[in-house]
TORGUVEX-760399 format. One record per residue (C-alpha): residue number from 1; x, y, z. Coordinates in Angstrom, 3 decimals, decimal comma, padded with zeros to 6 digits. Each point is the difference from the previous one (the first is absolute). Last residue first. Example, Ala and Ser with C-alpha at 12.3 -4.5 7.8 and 13.67 -1.06 7.14 Angstrom:
<2 <013,670 -001,060 007,140>>
<1 <-001,370 -003,440 000,660>>
END
This chain:
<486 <066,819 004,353 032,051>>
<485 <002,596 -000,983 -001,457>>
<484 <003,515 000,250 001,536>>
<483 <002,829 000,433 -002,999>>
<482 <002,535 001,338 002,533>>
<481 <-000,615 -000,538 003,999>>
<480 <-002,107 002,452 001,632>>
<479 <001,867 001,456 003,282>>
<478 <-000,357 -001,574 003,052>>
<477 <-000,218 002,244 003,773>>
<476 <-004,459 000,034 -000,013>>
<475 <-000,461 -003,491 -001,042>>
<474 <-000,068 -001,972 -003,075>>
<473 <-003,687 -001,351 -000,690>>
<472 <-002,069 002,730 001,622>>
<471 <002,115 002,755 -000,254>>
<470 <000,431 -000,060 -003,977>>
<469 <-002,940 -000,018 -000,176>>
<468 <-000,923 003,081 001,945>>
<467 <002,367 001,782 -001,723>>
<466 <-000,972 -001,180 -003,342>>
<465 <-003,769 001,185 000,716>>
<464 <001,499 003,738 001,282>>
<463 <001,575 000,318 -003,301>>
<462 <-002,741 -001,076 -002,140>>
<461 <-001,689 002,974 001,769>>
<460 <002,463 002,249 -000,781>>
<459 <000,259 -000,842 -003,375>>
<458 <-003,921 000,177 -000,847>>
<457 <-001,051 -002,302 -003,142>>
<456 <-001,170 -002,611 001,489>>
<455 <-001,867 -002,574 -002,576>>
<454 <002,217 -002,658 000,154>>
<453 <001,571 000,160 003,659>>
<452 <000,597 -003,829 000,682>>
<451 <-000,142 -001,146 -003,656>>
<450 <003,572 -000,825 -000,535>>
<449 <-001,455 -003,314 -001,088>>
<448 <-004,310 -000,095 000,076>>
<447 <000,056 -001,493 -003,257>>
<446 <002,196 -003,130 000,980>>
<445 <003,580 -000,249 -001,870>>
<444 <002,093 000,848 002,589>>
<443 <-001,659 -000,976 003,929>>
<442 <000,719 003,147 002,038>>
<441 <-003,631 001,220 000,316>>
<440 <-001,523 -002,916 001,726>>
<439 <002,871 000,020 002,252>>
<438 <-001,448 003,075 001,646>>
<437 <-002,268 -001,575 001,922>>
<436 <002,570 -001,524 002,339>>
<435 <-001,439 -002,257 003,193>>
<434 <-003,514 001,155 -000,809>>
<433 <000,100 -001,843 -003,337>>
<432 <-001,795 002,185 -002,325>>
<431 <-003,680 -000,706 -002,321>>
<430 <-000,321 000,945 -003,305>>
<429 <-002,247 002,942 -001,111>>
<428 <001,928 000,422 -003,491>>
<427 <001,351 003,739 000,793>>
<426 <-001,045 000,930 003,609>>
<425 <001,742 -003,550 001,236>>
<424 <-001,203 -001,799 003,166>>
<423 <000,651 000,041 003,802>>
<422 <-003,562 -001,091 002,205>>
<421 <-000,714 002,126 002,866>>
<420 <-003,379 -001,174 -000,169>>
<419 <-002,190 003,256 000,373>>
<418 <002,859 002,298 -001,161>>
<417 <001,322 -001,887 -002,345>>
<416 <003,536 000,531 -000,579>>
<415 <001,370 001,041 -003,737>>
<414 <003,746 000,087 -001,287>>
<413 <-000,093 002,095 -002,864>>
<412 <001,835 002,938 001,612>>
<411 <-001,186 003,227 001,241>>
<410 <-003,175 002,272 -000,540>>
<409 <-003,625 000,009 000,463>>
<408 <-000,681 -003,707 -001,046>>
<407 <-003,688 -001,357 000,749>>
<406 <-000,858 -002,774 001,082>>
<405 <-003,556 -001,752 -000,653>>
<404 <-000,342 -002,882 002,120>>
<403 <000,088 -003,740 -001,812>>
<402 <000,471 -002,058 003,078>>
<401 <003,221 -001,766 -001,291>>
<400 <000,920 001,533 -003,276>>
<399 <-000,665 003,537 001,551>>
<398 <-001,769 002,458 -002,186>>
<397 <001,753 002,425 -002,449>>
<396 <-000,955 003,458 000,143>>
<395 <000,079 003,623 -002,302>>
<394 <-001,972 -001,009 -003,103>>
<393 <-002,734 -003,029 001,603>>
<392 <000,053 002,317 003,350>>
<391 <-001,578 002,731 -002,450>>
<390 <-002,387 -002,215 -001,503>>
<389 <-001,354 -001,424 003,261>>
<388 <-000,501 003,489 001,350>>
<387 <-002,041 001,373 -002,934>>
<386 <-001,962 -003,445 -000,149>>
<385 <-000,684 000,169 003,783>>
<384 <-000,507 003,937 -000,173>>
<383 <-002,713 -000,629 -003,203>>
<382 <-001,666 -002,945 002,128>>
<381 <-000,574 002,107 003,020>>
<380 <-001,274 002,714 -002,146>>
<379 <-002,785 -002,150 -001,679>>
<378 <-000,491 -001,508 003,650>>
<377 <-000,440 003,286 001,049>>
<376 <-002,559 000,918 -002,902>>
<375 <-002,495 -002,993 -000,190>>
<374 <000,566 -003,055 -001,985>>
<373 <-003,700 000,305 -001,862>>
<372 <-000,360 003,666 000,753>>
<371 <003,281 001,234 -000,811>>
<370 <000,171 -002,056 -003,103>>
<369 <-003,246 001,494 -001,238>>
<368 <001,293 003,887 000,845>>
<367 <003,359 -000,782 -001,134>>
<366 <-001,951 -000,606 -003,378>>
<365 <-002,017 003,340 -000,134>>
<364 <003,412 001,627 001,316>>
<363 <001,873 -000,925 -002,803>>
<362 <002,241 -003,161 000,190>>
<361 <003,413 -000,839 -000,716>>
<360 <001,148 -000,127 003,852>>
<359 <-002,553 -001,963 000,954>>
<358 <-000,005 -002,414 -003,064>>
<357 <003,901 -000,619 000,844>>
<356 <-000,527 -000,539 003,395>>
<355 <-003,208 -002,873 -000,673>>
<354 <002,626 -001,423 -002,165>>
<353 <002,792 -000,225 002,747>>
<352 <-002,168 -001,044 002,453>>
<351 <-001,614 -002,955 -001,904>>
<350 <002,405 -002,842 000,359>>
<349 <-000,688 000,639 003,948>>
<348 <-003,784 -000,264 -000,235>>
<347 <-002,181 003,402 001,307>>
<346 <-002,535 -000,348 002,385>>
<345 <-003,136 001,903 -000,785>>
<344 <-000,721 002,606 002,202>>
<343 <-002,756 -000,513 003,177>>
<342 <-002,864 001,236 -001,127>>
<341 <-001,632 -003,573 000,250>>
<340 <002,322 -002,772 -000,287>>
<339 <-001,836 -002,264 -003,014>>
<338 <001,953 -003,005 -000,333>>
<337 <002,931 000,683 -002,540>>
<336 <-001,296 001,183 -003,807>>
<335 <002,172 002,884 000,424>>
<334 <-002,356 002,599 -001,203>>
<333 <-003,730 -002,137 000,359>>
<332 <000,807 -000,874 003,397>>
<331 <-001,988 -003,214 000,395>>
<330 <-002,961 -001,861 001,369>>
<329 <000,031 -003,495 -001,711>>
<328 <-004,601 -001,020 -000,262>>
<327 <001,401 -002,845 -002,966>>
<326 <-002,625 000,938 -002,439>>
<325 <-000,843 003,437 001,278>>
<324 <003,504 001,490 000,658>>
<323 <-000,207 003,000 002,251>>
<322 <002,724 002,500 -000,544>>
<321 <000,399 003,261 002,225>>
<320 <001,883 002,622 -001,665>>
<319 <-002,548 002,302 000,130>>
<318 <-000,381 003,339 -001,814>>
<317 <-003,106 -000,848 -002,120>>
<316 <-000,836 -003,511 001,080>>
<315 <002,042 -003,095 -001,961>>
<314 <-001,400 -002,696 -002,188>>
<313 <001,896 -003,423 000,040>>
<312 <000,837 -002,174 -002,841>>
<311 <001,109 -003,508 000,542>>
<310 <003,117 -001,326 000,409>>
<309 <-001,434 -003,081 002,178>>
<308 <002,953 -002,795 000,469>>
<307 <002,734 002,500 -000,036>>
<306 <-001,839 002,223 002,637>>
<305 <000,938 003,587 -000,842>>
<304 <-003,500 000,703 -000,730>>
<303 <000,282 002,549 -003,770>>
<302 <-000,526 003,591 000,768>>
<301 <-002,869 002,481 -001,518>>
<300 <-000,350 003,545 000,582>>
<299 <003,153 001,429 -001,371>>
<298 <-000,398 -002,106 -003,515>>
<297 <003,500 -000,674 -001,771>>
<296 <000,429 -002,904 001,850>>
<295 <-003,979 -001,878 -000,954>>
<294 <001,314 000,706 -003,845>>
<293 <003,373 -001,829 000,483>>
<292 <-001,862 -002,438 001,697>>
<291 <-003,051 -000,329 -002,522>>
<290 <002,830 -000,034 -002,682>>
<289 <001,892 -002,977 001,857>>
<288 <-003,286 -002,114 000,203>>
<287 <-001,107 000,505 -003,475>>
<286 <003,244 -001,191 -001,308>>
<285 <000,135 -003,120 001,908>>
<284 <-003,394 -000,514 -000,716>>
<283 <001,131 000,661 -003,958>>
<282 <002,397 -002,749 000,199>>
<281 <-002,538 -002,943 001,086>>
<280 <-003,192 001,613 -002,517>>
<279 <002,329 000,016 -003,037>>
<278 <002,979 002,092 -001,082>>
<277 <-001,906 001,599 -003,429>>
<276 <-003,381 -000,022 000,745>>
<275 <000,789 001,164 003,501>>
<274 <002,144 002,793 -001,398>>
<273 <-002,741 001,261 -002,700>>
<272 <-002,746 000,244 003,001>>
<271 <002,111 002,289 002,453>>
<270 <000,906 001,898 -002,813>>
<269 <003,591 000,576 -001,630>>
<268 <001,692 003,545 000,707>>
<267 <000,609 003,119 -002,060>>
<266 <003,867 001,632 000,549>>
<265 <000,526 -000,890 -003,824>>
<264 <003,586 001,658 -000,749>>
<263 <001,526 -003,213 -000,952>>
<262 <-002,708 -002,806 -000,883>>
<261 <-000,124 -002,772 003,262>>
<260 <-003,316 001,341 000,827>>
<259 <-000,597 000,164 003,832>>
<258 <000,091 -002,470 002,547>>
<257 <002,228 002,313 002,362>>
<256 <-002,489 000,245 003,216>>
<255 <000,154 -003,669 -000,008>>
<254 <003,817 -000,324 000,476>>
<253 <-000,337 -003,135 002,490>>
<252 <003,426 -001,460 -001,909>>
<251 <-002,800 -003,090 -000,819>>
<250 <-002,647 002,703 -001,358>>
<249 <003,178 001,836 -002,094>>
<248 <001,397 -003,701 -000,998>>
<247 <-003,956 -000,929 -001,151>>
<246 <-000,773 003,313 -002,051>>
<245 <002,692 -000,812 -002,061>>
<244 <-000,369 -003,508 -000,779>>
<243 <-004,106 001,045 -000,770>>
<242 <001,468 002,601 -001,834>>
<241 <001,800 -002,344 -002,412>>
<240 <-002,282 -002,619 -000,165>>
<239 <-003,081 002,104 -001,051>>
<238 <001,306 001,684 -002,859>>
<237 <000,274 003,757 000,366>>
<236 <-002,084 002,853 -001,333>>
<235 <000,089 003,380 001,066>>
<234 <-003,173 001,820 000,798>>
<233 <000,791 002,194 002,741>>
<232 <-002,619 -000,181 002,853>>
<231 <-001,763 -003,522 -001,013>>
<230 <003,358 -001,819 -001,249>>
<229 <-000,307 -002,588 -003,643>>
<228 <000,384 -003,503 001,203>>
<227 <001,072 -002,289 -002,424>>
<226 <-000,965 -003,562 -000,991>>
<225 <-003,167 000,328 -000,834>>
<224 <001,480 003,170 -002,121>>
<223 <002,089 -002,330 -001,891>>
<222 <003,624 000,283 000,329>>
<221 <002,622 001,677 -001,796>>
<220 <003,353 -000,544 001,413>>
<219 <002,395 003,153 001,368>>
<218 <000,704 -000,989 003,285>>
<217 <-000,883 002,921 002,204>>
<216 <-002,276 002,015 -002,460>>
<215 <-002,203 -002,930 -001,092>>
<214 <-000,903 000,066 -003,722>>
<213 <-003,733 -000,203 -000,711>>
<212 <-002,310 -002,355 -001,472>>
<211 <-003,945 000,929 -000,752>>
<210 <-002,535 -002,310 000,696>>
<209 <-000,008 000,293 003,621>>
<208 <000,217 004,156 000,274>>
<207 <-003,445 -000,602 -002,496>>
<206 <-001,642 -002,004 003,415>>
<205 <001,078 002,253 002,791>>
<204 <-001,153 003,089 -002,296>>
<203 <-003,138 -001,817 000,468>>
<202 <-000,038 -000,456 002,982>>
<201 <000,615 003,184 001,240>>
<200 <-002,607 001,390 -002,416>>
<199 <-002,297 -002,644 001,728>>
<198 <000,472 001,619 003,704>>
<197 <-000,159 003,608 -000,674>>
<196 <-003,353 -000,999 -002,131>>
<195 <-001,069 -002,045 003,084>>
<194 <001,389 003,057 002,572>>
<193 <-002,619 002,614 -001,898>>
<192 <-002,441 -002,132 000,179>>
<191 <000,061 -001,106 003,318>>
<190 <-002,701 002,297 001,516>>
<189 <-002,810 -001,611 -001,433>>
<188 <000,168 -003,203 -001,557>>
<187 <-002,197 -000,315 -003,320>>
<186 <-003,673 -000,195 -000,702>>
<185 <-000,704 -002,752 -001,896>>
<184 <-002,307 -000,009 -003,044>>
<183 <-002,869 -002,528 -000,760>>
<182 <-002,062 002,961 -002,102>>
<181 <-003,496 -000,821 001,780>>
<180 <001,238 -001,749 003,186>>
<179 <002,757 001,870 000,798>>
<178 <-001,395 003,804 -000,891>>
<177 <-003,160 -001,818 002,375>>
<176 <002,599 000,063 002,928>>
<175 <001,036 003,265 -000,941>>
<174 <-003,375 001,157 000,375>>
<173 <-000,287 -001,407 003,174>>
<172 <002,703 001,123 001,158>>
<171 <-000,837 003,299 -000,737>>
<170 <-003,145 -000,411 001,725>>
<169 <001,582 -000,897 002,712>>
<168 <001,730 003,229 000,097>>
<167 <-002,833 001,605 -000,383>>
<166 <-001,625 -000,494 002,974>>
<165 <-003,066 -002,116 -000,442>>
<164 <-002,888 001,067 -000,697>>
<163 <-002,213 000,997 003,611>>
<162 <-003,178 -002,322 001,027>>
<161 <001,515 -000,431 003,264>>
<160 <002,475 001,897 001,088>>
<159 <003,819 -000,530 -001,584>>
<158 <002,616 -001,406 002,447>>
<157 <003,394 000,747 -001,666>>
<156 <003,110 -002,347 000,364>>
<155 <003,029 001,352 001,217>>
<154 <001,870 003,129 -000,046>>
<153 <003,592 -001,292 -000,503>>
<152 <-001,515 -002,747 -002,854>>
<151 <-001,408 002,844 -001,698>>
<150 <003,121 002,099 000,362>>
<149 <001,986 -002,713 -001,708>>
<148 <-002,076 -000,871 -002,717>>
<147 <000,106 003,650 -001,130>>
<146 <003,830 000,056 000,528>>
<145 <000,179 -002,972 -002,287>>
<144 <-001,935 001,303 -002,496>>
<143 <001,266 003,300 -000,492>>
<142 <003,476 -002,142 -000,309>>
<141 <-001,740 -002,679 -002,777>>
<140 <-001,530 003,543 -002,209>>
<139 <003,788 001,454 000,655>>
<138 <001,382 -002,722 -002,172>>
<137 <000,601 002,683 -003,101>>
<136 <001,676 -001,823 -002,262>>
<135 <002,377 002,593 -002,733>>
<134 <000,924 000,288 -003,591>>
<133 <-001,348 -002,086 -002,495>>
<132 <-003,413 -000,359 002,078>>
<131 <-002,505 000,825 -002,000>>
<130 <-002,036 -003,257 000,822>>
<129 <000,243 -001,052 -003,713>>
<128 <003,267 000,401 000,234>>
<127 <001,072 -001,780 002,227>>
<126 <-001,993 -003,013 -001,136>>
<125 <001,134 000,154 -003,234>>
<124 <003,134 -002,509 -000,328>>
<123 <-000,324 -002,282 002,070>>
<122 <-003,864 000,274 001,419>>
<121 <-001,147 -000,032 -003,548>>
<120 <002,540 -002,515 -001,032>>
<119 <-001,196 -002,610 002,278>>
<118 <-004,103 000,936 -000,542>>
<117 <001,092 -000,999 -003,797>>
<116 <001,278 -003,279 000,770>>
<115 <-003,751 -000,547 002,061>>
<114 <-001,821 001,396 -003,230>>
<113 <-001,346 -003,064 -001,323>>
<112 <-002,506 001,157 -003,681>>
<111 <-003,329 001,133 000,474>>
<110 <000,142 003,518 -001,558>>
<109 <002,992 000,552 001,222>>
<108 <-000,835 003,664 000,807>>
<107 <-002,690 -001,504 002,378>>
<106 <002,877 -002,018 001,828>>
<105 <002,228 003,470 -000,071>>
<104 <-003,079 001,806 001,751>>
<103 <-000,519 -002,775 003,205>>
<102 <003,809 000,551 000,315>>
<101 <-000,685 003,595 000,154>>
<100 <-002,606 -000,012 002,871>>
<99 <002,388 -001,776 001,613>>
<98 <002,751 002,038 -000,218>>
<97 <-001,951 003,312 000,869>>
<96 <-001,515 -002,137 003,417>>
<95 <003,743 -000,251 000,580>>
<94 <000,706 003,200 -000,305>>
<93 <-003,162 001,341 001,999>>
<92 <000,828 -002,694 003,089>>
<91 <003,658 001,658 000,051>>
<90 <003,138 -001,996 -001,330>>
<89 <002,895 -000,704 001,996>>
<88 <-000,910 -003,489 001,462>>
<87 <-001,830 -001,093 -003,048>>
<86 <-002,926 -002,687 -000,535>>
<85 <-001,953 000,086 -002,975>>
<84 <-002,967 -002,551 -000,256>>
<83 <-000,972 -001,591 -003,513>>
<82 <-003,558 -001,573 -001,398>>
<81 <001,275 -000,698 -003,220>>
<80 <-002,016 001,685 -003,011>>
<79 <-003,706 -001,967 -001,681>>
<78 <-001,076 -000,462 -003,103>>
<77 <002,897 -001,388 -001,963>>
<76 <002,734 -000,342 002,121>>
<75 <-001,409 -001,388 002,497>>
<74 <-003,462 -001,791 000,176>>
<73 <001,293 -002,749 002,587>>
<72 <001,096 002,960 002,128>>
<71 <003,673 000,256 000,258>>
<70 <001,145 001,275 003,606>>
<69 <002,783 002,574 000,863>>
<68 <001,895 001,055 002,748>>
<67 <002,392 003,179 -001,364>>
<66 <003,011 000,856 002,125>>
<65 <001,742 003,417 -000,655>>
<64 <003,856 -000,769 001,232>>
<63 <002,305 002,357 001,639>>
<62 <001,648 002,778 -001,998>>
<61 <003,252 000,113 -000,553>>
<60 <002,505 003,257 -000,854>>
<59 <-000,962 001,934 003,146>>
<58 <000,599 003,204 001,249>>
<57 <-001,066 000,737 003,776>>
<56 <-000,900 003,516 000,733>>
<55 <002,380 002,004 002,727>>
<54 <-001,770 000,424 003,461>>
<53 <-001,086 003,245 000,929>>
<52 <-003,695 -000,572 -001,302>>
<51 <-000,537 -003,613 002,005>>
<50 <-001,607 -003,181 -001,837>>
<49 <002,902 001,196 -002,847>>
<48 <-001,230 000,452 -003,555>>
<47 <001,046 -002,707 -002,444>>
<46 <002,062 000,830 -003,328>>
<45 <000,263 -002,275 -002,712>>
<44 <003,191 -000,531 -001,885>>
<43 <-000,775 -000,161 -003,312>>
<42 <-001,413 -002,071 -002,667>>
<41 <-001,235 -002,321 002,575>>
<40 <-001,551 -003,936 -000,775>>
<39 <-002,783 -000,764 002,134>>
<38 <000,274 -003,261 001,754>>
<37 <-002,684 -002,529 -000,606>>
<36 <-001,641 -002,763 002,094>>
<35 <-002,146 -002,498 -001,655>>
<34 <-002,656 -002,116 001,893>>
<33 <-002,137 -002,860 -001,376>>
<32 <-002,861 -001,470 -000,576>>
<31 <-001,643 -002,331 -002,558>>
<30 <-003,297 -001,576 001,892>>
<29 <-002,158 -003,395 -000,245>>
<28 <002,059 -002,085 -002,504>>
<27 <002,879 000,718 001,780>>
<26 <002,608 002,871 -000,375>>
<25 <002,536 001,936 002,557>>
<24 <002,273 002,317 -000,996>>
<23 <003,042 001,596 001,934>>
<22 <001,848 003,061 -001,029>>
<21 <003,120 001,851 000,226>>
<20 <002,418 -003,539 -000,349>>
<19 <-002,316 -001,277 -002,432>>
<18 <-000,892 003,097 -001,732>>
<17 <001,445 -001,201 -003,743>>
<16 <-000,973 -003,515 -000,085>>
<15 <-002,784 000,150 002,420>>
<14 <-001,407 002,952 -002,453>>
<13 <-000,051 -002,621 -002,587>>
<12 <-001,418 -002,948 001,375>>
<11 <-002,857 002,489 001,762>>
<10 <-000,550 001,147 -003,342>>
<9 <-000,439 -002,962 -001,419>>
<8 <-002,005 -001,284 002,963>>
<7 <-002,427 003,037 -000,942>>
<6 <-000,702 -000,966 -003,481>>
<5 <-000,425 -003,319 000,685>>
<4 <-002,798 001,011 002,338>>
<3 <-001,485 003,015 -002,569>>
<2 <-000,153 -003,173 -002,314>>
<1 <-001,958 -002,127 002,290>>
END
């Protein structure tokens, strides 16, 4: 009865301090419990890599060292806690050393409750006692792993009668009896390595949220639950102000520019840090546009031109055949028109003078492309057109009534079609009364007064034109009156 009170005193006590590490159980049949202890690290703690030409891991925080214990009814004074040590970093041998030395510290007692005491061994000397200050080998769990592996690749082995069995099993076996007689458990294999990558993460996650820091766009100190401190770069910002900022770029559709607002910092926010910060709705929208502006810069993959469907579509080497598989569209995967064989692309109209430009521009690696997808004479079709179109724009006006391009080669201002006939003015592109066109020119004040010959500057030829003017409207035997305008 008194080693009983003894042990629910205990129990009390390490409830009061482990409660949140630990849980203990007590009835009048059993006192159990479970107490999970992080070692404490001096030093940064090196961890060899699973692969030799990958960089080792260092690590600050340790994952916990779990000890399952039992109170016998004669504990403390005859008898120790029956205790299991389970580890996910630890090797079978280290934790078989631990529990041989928990059964020690309970005979160092000398019959006195040593389950506070197993809590500051694993704390505080646990590292040390395993000799391993300054570096964790996990290679023991890799070795493992691939062992497992290639016995799982080659099967099952059929031993002959009356043989022992391979030794594999026998392995197992033995480990199987390591269980039973020392109640350890063996650790994951392979994931070692990522478990301690994965708590040091966490726990730096945990001290950046007790500590406050001073946002660098508006200047308040926050709490670190309330900030967000960048994977690639490090800065720290509060989490309103870049979630605001992040949200105009992903609404403006600027998602290849979601990168950290300090000056000078070209690094860029991850995937996972924007949708924690805009929210599942936004951060579709974001993922969407990336995986376009990814899918565009890849030669062998096109997006379906389909509005509805927009799907990506795989191309064959060299082909510019598209074949949709969710919507079955068959397209030209250049122009994204129906597909038209090798027949050149057709080129738009507000295109031409774009598609000129590049032409012209280019080297020959990129003439080559365009030549290929638009094809060479209508290439040089299109550059004559353009050529041609620019220089009638400069040295023609076109007819206000069936808008043909004419050209001036010499004489007056007044214009006649020569498809329509139609009378109009070289100067502001009016149109002339047949009956006297030359009116138009004699009206004061207008900006095409005394205008008739602007822009001839030959004397013999303005000559010739007031001859014939004069001519027409007065008759062979009349002299011009004084103060006639023409």
């Amino acid at each position: 009865m008194e080693d009983r009170e003894q042990q629910r005193e205990e129990l009390l006590v390490m409830d009061s301090i482990f409660g949140h590490d630990g849980l203990f159980t007590s009835d009048d049949k059993q006192m159990s419990g479970m107490i999970s202890v992080s070692p404490e690290l001096q030093r940064p703690l090196l961890v060899k890599p699973p692969e030799p030409d990958k960089e080792p891991l260092s690590v600050s925080a340790l994952p916990p060292i779990c000890i399952e214990f039992t109170l016998p009814e004669q504990y403390p004074l005859e008898a120790p806690p029956t205790n299991r040590v389970t580890c996910s970093w630890l090797t079978p041998t280290q934790m078989l050393k631990i529990w041989r030395h928990l059964v020690t510290l309970w005979e160092q007692g000398q019959g006195n409750t040593v389950l506070y005491e197993y809590t500051e061994f694993l704390r505080n000397d646990s590292i040390a006692f395993l000799g391993l200050e300054h570096e964790l080998d996990v290679s023991f769990f890799v070795d493992r792993a691939r062992t497992a592996a290639a016995a799982a690749a080659a099967g099952p082995p059929s031993p002959a009668a009356g043989s022992s069995p391979p030794r594999s099993l026998n392995r197992r076996a033995s480990v199987e009896q390591l269980r039973a007689r020392y109640r350890l458990t063996l650790p994951a294999s392979a994931s070692v390595h990522r478990l301690l990558e994965t708590h040091q993460r966490q726990a730096e996650a945990a001290e950046f949220g007790r500590r406050r820091f001073p946002c660098k766009v508006c200047g308040e100190e926050r709490a670190g639950s309330d900030c967000v401190r960048l994977t690639r770069c490090g800065h720290v910002y509060c989490c309103d102000c870049l979630t605001a900022y992040y949200t105009v770029l992903i609404r403006d559709g600027e998602v290849q520019n979601l990168r950290c607002p300090e000056d000078q910092c070209p690094e860029q926010a991850t995937p996972k840090e924007v949708r924690d910060l805009v929210g599942d709705d936004l951060f579709e929208r974001y993922d969407t546009i990336l995986l376009r502006t990814s899918l565009s810069a890849m030669t062998d993959v096109v997006t379906c031109p389909r509005a509805h469907c927009q799907k990506p579509v795989v191309l064959d080497p060299g082909d510019s055949l598209g074949r949709c598989a969710h919507c079955d569209h068959t397209f030209c995967a250049i122009c994204q028109n129906a597909y038209h064989g090798n027949n050149p692309c057709a080129v738009k109209s507000a295109e031409r003078l774009e598609l000129v430009r590049q032409y012209r521009v280019a080297g020959a690696g990129e003439r080559a492309d365009l030549e290929r997808r638009y094809g060479r004479r209508q290439l040089q079709r299109l550059v004559e057109e353009v050529d041609s179109a620019a220089w009638m724009s400069d040295h023609s006006e076109r007819c206000p009534r069936c808008r043909t391009p004419i050209e001036k080669i010499d004489g007056c201002n007044k214009m006649s079609c020569t498809k329509c006939g139609t009378l109009f003015c070289w100067l502001c592109n009016a149109r002339l009364p047949r009956e006297n066109p030359y009116t138009h020119f004699n009206v004061p004040g207008s900006k095409c007064f005394n205008q008739l010959f602007a822009g001839v500057v030959d004397g013999a030829l303005l000559d010739v034109e007031l001859g014939a003017l004069a001519f027409d409207e007065l008759g062979e035997e009349e002299d011009l009156p004084m103060g006639f305008f023409l």
